[in-house]
VODO-428139 format. One record per residue: y, z, x of N, C-alpha, C, O in turn. Coordinates in steps of 0.1 Angstrom, whole numbers, plus 5000, padded with zeros to 4 digits. Each point is the difference from the previous one (the first is absolute). Layout:
N
YZXYZXYZXYZX ...
This chain:
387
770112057954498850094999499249974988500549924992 498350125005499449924994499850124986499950125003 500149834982500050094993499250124998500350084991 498749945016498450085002500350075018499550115005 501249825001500350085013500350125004501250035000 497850065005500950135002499150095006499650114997 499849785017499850065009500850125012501350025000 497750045008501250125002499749935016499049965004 502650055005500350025013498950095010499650114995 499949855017499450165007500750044999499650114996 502449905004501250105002499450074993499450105003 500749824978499750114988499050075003500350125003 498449854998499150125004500350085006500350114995 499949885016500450105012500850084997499950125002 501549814991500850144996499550094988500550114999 498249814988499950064987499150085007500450114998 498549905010499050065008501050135008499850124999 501049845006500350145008501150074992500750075008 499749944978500850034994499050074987500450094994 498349855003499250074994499550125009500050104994 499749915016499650115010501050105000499750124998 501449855005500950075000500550084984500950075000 498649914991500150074990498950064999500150104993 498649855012499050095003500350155007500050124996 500249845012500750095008501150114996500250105006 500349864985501050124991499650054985500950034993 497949985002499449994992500950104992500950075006 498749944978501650064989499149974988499649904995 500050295002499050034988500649984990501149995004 498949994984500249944984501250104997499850134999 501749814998500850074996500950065014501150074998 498449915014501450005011499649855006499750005012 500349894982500249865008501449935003500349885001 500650265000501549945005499949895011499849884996 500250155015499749965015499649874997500649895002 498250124993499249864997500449914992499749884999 501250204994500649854987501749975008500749914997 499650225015501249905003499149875014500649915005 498450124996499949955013499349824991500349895004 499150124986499949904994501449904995500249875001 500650234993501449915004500849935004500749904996 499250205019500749905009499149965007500649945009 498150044993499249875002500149904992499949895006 500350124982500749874989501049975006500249895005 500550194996501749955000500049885003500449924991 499350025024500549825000498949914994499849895003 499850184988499149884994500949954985499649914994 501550165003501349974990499950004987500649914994 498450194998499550034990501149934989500849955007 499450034982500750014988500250154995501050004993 498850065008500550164994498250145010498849985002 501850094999499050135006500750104993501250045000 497549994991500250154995499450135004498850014997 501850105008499250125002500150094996500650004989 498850125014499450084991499549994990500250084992 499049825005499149944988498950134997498950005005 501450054989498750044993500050175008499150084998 501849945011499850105015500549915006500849924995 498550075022500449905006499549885003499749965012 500150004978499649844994501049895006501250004998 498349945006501249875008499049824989498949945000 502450064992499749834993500949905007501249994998 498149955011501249855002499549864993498949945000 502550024996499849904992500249855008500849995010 498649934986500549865005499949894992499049944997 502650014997499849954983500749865004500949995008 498349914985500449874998501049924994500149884999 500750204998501250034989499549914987500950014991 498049925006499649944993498850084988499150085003 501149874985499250064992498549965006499849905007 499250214988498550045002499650105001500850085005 498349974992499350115002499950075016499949965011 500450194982499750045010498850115008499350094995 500749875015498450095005500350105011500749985010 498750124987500350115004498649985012499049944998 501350135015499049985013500050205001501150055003 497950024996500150135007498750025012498949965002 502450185005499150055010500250184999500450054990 499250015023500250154992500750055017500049935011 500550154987501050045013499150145002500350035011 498750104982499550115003499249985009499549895001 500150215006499350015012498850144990500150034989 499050015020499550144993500050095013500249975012 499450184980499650115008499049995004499150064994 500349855021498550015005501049985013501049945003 498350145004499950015019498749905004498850004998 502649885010499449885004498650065007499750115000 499849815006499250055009499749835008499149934996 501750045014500249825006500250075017500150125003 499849755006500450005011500749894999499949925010 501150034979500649855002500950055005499950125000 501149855005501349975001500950054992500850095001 499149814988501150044986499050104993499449964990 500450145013499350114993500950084994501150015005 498750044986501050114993500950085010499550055010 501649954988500950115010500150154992500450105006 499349904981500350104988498950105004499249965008 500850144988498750085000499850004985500849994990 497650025009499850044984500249834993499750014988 500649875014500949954997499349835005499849975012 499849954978499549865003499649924989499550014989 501149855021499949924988498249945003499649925009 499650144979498749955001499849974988499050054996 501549874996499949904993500349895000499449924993 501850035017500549855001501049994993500349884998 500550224995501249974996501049935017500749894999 499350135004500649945015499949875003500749935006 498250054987499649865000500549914991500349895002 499750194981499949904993501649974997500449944990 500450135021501850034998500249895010501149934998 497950035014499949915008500149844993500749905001 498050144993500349844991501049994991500249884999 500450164995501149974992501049965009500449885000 500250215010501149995011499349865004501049935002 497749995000500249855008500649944986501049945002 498550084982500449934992501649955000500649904996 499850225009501650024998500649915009501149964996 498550005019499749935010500549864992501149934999 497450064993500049854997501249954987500349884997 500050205000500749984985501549995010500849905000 499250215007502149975006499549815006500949924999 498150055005499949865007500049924984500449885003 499450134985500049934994499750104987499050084998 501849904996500450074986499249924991499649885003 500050194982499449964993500449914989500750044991 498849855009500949844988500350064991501149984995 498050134998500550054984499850204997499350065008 501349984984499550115000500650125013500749975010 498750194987499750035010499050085008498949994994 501050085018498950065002500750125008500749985010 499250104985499850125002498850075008498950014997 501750055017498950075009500450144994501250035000 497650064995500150125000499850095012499049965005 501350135000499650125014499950144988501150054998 497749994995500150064989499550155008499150015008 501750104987499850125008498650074994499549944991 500050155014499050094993499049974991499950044989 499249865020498949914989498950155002499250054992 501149985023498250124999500050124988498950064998 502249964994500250114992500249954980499950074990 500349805014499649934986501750004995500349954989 500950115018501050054996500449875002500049964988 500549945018500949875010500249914988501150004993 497649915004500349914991500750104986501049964994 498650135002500550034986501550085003500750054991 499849955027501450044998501149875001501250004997 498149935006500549835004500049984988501150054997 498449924992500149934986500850124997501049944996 499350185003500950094992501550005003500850054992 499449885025501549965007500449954990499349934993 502050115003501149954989499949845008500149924991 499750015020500849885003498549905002499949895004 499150204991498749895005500249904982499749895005 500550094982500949884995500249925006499349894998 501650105015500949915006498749945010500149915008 498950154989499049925015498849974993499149945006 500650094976498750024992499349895005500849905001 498350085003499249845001499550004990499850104992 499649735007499049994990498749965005499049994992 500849985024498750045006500350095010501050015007 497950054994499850155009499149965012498949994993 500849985019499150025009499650095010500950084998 498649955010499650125007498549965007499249954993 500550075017498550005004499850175015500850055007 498049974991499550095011499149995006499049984993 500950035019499149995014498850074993500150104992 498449815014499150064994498750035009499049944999 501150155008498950035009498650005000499550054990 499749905017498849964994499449884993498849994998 502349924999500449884997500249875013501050025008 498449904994500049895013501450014998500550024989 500549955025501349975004500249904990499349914996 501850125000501049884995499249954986500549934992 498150145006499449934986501250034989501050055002 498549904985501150114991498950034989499249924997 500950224996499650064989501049954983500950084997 498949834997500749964986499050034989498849995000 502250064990499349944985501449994992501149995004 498350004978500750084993499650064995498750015000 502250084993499350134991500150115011500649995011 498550154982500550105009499549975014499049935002 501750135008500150045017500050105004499250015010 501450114987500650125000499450094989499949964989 499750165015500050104987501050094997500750055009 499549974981500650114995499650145006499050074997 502249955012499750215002501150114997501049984995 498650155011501350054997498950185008498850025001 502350035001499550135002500250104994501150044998 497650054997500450074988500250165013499250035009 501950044987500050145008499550124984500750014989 498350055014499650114993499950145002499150055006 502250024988500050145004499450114994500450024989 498850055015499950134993500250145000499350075007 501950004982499750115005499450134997500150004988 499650075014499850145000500850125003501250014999 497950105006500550105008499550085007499050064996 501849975017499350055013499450114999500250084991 498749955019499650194998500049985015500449915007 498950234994499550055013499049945000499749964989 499350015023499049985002498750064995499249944993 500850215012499850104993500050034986499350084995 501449874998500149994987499849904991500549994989 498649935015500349844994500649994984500849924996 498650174997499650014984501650034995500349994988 500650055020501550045000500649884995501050004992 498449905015500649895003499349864988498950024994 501949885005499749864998499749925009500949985008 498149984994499749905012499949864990499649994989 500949905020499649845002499149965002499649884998 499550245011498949885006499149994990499849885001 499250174988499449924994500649874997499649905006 501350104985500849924997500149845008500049894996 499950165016500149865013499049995001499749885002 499450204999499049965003498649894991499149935004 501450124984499749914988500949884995499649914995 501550105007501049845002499349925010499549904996 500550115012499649935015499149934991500649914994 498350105004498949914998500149934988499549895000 501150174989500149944985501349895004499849894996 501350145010500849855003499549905005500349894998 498750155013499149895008499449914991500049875000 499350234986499149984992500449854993499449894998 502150165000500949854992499749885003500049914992 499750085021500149875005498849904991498950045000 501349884995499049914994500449815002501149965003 497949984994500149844998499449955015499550075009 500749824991499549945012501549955003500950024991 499549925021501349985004500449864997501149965005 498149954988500049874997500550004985500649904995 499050234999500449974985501150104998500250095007 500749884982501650064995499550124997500750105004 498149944990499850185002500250095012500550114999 499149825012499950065013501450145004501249975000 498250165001500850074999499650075012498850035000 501950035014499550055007500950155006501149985004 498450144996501150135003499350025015498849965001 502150105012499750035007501050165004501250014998 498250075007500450105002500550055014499250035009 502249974991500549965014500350135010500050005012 500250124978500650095007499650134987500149984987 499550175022500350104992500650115008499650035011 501150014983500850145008499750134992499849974988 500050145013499550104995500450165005499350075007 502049984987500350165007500849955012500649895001 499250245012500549985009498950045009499050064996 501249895018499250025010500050135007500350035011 499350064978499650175003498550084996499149924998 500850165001498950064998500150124993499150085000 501749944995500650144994500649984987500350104993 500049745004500049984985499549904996500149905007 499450094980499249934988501149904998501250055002 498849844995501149875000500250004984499250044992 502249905006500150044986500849824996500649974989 499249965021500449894996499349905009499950005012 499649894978499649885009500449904999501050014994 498849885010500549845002499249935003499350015010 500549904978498649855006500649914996500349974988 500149965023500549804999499149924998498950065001 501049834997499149914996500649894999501250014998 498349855002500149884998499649974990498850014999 502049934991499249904984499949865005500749955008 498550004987499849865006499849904989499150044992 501549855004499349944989500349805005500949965008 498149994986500249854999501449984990501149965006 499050054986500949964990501350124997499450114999 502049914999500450084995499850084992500150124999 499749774991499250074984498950115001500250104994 498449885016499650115004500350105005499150085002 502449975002500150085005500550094991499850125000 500849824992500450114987498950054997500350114995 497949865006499350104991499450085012499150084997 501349915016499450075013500950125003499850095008 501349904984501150135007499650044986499550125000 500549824990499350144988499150055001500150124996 499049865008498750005002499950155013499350115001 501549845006500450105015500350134994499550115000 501649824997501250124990499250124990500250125002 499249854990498950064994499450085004500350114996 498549885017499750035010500750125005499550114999 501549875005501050105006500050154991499750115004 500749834985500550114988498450064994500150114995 498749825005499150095002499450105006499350094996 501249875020499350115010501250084997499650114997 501849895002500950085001500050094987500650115001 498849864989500150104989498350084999499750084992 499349865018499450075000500150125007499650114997 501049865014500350095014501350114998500250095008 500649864978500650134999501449935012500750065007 499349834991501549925013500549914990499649944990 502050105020501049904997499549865004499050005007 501449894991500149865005501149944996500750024991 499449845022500949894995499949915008499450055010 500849854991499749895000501049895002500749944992 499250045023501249864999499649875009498849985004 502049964997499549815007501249995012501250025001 497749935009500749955006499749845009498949954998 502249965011499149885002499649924991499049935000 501650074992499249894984500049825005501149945002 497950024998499849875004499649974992498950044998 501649854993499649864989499049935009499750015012 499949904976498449945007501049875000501150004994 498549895015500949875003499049964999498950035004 501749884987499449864992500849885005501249984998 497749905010500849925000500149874991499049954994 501850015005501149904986498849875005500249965012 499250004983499649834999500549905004499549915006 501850114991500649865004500950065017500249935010 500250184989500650025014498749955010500249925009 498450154987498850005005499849835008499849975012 500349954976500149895000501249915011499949895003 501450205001500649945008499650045012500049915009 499650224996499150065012499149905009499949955011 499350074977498749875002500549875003499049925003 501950034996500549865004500450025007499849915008 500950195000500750005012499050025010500049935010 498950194990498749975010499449855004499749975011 500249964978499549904999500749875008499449925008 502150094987500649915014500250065009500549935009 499250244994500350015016498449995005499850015012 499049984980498949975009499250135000498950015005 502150134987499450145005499049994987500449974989 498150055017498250084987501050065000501150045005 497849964983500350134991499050034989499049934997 501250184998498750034986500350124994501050065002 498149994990500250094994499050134999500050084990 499249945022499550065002500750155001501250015003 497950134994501150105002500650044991500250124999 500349814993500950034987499550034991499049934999 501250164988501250085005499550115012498950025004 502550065003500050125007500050104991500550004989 499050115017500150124997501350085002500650084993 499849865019501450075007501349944986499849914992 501250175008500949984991501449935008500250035012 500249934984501649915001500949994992499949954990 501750155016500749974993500849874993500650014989 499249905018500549834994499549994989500549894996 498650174995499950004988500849974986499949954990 501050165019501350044992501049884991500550004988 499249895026501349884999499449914994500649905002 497950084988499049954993500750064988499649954989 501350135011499950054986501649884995500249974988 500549985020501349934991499749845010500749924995 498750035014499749915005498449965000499350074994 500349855010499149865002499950075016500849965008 498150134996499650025016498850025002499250024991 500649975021498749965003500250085019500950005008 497750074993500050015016498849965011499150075000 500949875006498749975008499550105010500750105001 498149915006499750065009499949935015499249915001 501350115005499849925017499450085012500450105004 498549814999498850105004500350025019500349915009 499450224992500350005013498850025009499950055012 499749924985498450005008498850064996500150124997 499049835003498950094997499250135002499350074992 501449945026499550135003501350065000499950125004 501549854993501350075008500050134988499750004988 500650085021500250154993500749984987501049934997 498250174995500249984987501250084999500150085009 501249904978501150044996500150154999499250074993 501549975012500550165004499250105010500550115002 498249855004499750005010500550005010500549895004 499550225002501050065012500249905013501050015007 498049914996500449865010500149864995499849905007 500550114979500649904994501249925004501150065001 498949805002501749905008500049944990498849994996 501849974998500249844996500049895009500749995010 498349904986499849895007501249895003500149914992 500750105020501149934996500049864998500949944995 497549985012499649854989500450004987499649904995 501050184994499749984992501449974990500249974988 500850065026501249974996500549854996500449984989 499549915020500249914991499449914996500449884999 497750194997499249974988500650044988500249924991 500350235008500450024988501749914995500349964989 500150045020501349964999500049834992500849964991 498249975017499749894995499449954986500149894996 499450214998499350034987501250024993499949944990 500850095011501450074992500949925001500749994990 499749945020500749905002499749884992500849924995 497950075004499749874995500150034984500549914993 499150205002500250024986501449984994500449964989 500550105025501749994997500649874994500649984990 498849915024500349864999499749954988500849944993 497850065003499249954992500850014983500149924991 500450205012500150064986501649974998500549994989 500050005020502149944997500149915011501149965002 498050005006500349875006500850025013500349915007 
């Protein structure tokens, strides 16, 4: 076989195609991906891993495949969560779940790893090793930061990190690269306030919230500043308010406003949650209310490494896949950030079409072309990089 070879069988397709569907089809929201990390498994199983570890992080599945030879090692991730959106398809492999679908392409990008795994049991790597991650609960920002906190992820640390995600809107198969930021920094701020109830009839009895929300609402919006090209860029979105109970006979004495912080850089975010935070404790000491204040979802901004960057781009390059850098950075946040923080990683984007339904959009598929496009991008960086 030839050092660079690692084309796939129609078998391979055909079985990574109907085995990606089929996890379509059982979709497993962030934090119950049992099912899905045994079914990834023992789909490995005869491909004859060097060691499989689970419950990584939750139900995180790492399999390894080691050269018994010194080199670096590189870490390959995908994400095993599905989300809470009701598909809305006439395919076939449509969600069987209610409430319940994978409309992001995690299905997919578990797909390309499982052909890598394919290619490595056919031919192990000369040096080093490579580590495929199946990393749990990327939609909630929780997965990668429970995976680095596993007492046993040491035993798997890489010293390059990779990862890529399907990019809708994007020509098939192009790819989105740079270095530097990709991802922003987010996190969800939940904002309580409280008071105390009256009668309707009585309002003046009572402490109400609603001024209170009603003047937060617009002054958090107010935060948002910079243009999204420069490291000031700071953007708040207000996702949700809840307010009392759904009666008519009492004055609400407690509210709730969630929101999204958004920033280019981490560092900005430290002066956007003060800034928020502040905010909060003004309306609440005008209004005569309790408050507090907590986070949830916290997503680091992913920065990618130069030189990982630099082995990405060589691997497009001998498999033939454009590319550019158009697009970048995103707005949308990525947990893979995380594994930037003790390794050399980098993530690409792989475009699934220009017009195909955009990500979490209720008739969103993953494009299954794009399984061993991606697969081959990764493979070649494997080879490339331990031979």
């Amino acid at each position: 076989m030839d050092l660079m070879q690692h084309d796939f069988t129609n078998a391979d397709i055909a079985e990574l195609t109907a085995w990606r569907r089929k996890l379509h089809e059982n979709p497993e929201i962030s934090g119950e991906e049992v099912r899905t990390a045994r079914e990834v498994v023992a789909f490995l199983a005869d491909t004859g891993p060097d060691r499989v570890l689970t419950e990584m992080g939750g139900h995180g599945v790492a399999v390894v495949f080691d050269s018994g030879a010194a080199g670096p090692t590189l870490l390959f991730r995908s994400e095993l969560d599905a989300l809470p959106i009701e598909e809305i398809s006439d395919a076939p492999h449509r969600s069987r779940v209610p409430g319940k679908s994978h409309m992001c392409g995690h299905d997919g990008h578990t797909a390309i790893l499982a052909a890598m795994a394919r290619q490595l049991a056919r031919r192990r790597p000369a040096s080093g090793r490579v580590v495929l991650l199946f990393q749990p609960a990327e939609e909630t920002g929780e997965g990668a930061a429970g995976v680095i906190a596993d007492p046993r992820f040491p035993e798997i640390a890489p010293d390059y990190a990779f990862s890529l995600h399907n990019l809708p809107g994007t020509p098939l198969g192009h790819v989105r690269l740079k270095p530097g930021v990709v991802n922003c920094a987010s996190r969800g701020m939940r904002i309580v306030l409280s008071g105390r109830t009256a009668h309707s009839s009585m309002p003046e009895t009572g402490v109400s919230p609603m001024m209170a929300v009603s003047r937060l609402m617009p002054a958090l919006t107010a935060l948002s500043a910079g243009h999204f090209s420069r490291d000031d860029f700071a953007l708040v979105t207000v996702c949700h308010v809840a307010m009392g109970e759904p009666v008519y006979g009492i004055q609400p004495g407690q509210a709730e406003i969630r929101c999204t912080l958004r920033t280019r850089l981490d560092e900005r975010m430290a002066d956007l949650m003060a800034a928020a935070e502040a905010l909060v404790r003004q309306e609440a000491e005008a209004g005569g209310l309790g408050n507090a204040v907590d986070y949830h979802e916290v997503f680091l901004a992913s920065l990618n490494d130069p030189d990982a960057t630099v082995h990405l781009t060589a691997a497009l390059d001998a498999e033939g896949v454009s590319h550019d850098e158009a697009e970048l950075p995103m707005r949308a946040s990525e947990d893979f950030g995380r594994f930037g923080k003790g390794a050399k990683s980098a993530m690409l984007f792989l475009g699934s079409g220009e017009k195909h339904p955009q990500l979490h959009n209720p008739d969103y598929d993953f494009p299954d072309d794009l399984i061993p496009i991606g697969a081959r991008i990764f493979l070649r960086t494997a080879r490339t990089m331990l031979g």
